[in-house]
KEBADO-865409 format. One record per residue (C-alpha): x, y, z; residue in three letters. Coordinates in nm, 2 decimals. Layout:
residues N
X, Y, Z, ALA $
...
This chain:
residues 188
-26.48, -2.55, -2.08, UNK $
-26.35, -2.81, -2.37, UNK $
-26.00, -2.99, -2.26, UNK $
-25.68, -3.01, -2.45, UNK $
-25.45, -3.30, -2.29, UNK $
-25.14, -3.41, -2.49, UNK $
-25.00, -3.79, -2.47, UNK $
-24.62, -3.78, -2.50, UNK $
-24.52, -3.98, -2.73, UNK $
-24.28, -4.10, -2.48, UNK $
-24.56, -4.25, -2.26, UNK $
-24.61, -4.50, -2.49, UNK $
-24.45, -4.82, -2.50, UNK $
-24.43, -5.07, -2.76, UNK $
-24.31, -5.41, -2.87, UNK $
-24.26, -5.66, -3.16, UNK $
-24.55, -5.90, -3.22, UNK $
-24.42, -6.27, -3.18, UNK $
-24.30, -6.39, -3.48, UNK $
-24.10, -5.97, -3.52, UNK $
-24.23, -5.91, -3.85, UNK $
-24.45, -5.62, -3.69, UNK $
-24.37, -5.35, -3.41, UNK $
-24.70, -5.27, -3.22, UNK $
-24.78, -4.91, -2.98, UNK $
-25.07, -4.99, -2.81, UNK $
-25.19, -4.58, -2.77, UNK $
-25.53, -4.60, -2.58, UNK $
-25.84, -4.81, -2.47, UNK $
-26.14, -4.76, -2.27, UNK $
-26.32, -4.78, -2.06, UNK $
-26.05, -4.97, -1.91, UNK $
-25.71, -5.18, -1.99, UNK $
-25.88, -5.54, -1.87, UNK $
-26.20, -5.51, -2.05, UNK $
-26.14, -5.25, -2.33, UNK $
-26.48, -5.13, -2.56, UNK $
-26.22, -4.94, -2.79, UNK $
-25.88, -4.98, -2.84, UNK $
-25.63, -4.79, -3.05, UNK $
-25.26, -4.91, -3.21, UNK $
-25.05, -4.84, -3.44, UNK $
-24.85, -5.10, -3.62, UNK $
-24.52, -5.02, -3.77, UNK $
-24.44, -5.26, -4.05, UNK $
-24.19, -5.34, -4.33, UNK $
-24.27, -5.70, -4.40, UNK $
-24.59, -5.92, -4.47, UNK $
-24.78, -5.93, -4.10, UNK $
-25.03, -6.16, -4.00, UNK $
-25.39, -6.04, -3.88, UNK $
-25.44, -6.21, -3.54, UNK $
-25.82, -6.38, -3.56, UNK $
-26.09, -6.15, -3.33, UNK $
-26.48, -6.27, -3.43, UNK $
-26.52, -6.05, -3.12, UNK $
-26.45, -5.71, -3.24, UNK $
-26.44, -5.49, -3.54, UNK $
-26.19, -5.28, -3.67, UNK $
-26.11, -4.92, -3.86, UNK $
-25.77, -4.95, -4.07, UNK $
-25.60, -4.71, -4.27, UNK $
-25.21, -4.72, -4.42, UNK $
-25.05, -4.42, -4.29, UNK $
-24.71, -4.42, -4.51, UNK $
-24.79, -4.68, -4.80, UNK $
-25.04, -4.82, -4.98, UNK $
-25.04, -5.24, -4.83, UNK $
-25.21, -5.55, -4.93, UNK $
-25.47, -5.74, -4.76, UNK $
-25.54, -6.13, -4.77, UNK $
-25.84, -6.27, -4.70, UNK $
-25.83, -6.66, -4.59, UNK $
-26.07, -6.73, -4.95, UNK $
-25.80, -6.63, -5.12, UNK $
-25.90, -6.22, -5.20, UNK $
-25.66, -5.99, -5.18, UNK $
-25.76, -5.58, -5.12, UNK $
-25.54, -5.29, -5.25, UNK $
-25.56, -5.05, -4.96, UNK $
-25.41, -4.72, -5.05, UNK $
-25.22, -4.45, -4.84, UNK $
-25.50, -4.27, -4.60, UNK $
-25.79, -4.53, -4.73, UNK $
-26.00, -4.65, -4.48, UNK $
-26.09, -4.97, -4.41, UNK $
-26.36, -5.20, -4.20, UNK $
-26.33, -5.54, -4.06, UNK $
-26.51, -5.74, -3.84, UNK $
-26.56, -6.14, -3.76, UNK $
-26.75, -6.21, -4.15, UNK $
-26.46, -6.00, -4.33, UNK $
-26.17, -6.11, -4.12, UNK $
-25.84, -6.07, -4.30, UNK $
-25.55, -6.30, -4.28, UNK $
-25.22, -6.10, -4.32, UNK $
-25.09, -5.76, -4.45, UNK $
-24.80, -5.67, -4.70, UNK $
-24.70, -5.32, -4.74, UNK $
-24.53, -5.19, -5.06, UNK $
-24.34, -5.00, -4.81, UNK $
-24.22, -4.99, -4.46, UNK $
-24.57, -4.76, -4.34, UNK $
-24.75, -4.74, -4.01, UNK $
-25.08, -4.86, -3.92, UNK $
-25.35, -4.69, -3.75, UNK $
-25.58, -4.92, -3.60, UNK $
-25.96, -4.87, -3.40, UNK $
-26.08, -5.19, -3.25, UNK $
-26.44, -5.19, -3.12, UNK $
-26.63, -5.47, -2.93, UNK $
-26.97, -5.55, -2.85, UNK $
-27.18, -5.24, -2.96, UNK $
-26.92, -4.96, -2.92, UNK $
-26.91, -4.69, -3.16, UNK $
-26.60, -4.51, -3.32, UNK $
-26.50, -4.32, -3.59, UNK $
-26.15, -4.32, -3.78, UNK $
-26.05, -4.04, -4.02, UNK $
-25.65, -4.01, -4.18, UNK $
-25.65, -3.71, -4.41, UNK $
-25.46, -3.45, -4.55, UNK $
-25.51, -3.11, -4.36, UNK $
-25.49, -2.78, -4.59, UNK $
-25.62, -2.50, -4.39, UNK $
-25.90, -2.56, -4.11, UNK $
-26.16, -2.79, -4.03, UNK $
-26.45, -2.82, -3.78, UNK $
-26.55, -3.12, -3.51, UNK $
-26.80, -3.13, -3.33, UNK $
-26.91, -3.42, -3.07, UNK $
-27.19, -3.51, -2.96, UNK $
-27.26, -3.56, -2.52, UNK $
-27.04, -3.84, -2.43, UNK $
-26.78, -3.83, -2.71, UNK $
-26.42, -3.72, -2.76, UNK $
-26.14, -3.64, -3.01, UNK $
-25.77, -3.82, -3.04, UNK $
-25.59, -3.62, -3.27, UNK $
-25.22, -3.74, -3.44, UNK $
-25.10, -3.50, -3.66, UNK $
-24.89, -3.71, -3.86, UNK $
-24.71, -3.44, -4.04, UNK $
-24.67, -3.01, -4.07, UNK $
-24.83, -2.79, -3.77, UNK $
-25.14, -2.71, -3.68, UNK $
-25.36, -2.54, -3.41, UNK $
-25.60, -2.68, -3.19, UNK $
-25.88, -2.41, -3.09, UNK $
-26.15, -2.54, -2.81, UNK $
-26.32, -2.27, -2.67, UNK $
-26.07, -2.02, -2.53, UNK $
-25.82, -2.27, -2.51, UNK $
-25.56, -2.33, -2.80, UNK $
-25.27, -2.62, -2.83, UNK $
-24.97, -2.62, -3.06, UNK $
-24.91, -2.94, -3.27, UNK $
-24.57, -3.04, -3.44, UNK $
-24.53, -3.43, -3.68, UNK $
-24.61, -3.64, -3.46, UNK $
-24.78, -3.48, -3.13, UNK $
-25.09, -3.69, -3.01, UNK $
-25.38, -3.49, -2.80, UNK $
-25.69, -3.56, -2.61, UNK $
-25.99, -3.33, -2.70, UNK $
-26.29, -3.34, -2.46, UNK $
-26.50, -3.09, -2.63, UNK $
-26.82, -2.92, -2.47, UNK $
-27.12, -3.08, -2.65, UNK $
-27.24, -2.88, -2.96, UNK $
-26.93, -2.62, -2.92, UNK $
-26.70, -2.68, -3.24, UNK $
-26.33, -2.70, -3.21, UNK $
-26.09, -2.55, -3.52, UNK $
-25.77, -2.74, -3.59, UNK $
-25.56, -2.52, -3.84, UNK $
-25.26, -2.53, -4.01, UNK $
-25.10, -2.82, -4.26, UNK $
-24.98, -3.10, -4.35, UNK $
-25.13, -3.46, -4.29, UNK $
-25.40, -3.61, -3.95, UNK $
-25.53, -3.84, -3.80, UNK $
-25.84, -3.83, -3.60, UNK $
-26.01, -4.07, -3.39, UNK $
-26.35, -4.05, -3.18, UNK $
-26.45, -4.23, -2.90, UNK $
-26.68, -4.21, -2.66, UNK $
-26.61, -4.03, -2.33, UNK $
């Protein structure tokens, strides 16, 4: 049977980056802490931030609150707007961020040849996921309600409630309701 696992929100624990411009909630990684394949954050911000250097990973972006800026080190800059996602990796490395607005970042990191999947939409009515053997969901439901339906099994979600999905592969899981999500997959 699929599994539905919240994370308190409390759980997590975050901090400012070093120079303070940037508050940073490390949520998950796997397969382990030490030697993370995947790795998600969010980032709150209000000022310009600087992207730390990785030519070791890539990485899924998306504004959650407000469209930002992004600066490249050859002088490019790249309007990002509100729920527009974005890819980075070691040839298309960014050098800072400047929101328009004090927003939150959502934030996939990937190394070697892990595979993920970001989505930040708005969420009018249902929708379907499916996973593949060897995959799950993390679901943020950023604002409104919603329902979570896995099999029999079916989870509650207010602003700002996080939960694991391990779905049976090939069975489809509902999430109804409205207002605005986030949705993350990963492998297992």
């Amino acid at each position: 049977m699929s599994q539905l696992s919240r994370l308190p929100v409390d759980s997590l624990q975050g901090a400012h980056c070093a120079k303070g411009t940037a508050f940073i909630t490390p949520i998950a990684c796997g397969p382990d802490d030490d030697a993370w394949q995947w790795q998600m954050t969010m980032i709150g911000m209000e000022q310009e931030v600087d992207f730390p250097a990785h030519a070791d990973l890539r990485r899924q972006f998306v504004p959650l609150d407000a469209p930002v800026d992004i600066a490249f080190p050859d002088g490019r800059t790249q309007h990002v707007t509100r729920f527009q996602m974005t890819q980075f990796d070691g040839s298309n490395d960014p050098q800072a961020c400047l929101p328009t607005a004090p927003t939150r970042t959502f934030n996939l990191k990937l190394r070697g040849d892990a595979q993920g999947e970001l989505i930040a939409r708005p969420l009018n009515g249902a929708m379907v996921l499916l996973a593949p053997a060897g995959w799950r969901w993390f679901v943020l439901l950023l604002s409104g309600r919603a329902n979570v339906i896995a099999d029999h099994r079916s989870q509650q979600l207010e602003a700002n409630d996080m939960l694991w999905i391990d779905p049976i592969p090939s069975h489809p899981i509902r999430i109804e309701g409205g207002g605005e999500i986030v949705l993350a997959r990963i492998p297992a």
